[in-house]
C-alpha positions as CSV (number, residue, x, y, z in Angstrom):
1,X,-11.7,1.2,24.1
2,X,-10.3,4.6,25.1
3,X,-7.3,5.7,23.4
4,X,-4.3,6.2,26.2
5,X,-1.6,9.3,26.6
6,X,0.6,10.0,23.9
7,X,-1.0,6.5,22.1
8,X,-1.2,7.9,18.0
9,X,-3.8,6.0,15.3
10,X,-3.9,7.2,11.8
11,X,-6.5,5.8,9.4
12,X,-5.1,5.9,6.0
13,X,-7.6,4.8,3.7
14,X,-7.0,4.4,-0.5
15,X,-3.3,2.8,0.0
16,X,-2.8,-0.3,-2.2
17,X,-0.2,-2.7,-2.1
18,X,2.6,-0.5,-3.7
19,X,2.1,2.9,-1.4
20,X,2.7,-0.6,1.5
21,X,5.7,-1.5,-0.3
22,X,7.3,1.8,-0.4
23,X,6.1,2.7,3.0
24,X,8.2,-0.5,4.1
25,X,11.4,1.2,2.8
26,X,10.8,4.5,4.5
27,X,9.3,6.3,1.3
28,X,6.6,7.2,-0.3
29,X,3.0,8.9,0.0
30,X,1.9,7.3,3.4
31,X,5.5,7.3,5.0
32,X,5.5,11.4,4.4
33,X,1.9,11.3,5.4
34,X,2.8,10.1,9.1
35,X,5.9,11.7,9.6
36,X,4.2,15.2,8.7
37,X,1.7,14.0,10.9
38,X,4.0,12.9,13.6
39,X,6.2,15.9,13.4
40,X,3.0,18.5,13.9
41,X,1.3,16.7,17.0
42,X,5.1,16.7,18.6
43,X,5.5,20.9,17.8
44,X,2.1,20.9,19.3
45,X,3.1,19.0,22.5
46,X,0.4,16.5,22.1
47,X,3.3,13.8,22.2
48,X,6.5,13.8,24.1
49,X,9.7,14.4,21.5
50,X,11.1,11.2,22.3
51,X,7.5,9.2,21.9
52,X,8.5,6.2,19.8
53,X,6.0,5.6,17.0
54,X,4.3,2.0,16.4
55,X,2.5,1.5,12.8
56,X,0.5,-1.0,11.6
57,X,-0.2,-0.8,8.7
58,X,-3.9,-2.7,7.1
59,X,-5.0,-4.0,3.9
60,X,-8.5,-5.3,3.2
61,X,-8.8,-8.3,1.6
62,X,-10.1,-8.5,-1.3
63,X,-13.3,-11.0,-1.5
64,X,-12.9,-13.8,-3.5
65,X,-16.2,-14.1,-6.6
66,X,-16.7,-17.7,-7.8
67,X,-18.1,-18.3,-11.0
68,X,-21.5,-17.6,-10.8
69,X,-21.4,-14.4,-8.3
């Protein structure tokens, strides 16, 4: 798959289920993370100003271990 114009994906790896929570409310370690992010590629006129971000965000799920594993 090739990535299209002014398309933006961020892998954010180590973020658990409270750094999701907080993102949710437009805080936290991975909301400043991709606004920083956001804000530098638009100065650098890799994205338009007015390019409308779209995040979706991914959590691993955790395997589930029966008894004897």
């Amino acid at each position: 798959m090739t990535q299209q114009a002014n398309t933006i994906i961020f892998e954010m790896s180590g973020a658990d289920k409270d750094d999701i929570y907080d993102f949710r409310r437009g805080q936290g370690k991975i909301f400043r993370r991709v606004r920083d992010a956001i804000e530098q590629l638009k100065e650098e006129g890799a994205v338009d100003e007015n390019a409308q971000p779209v995040i979706a965000l991914v959590q691993k799920k955790k395997d589930k271990k029966g008894l004897l594993d």
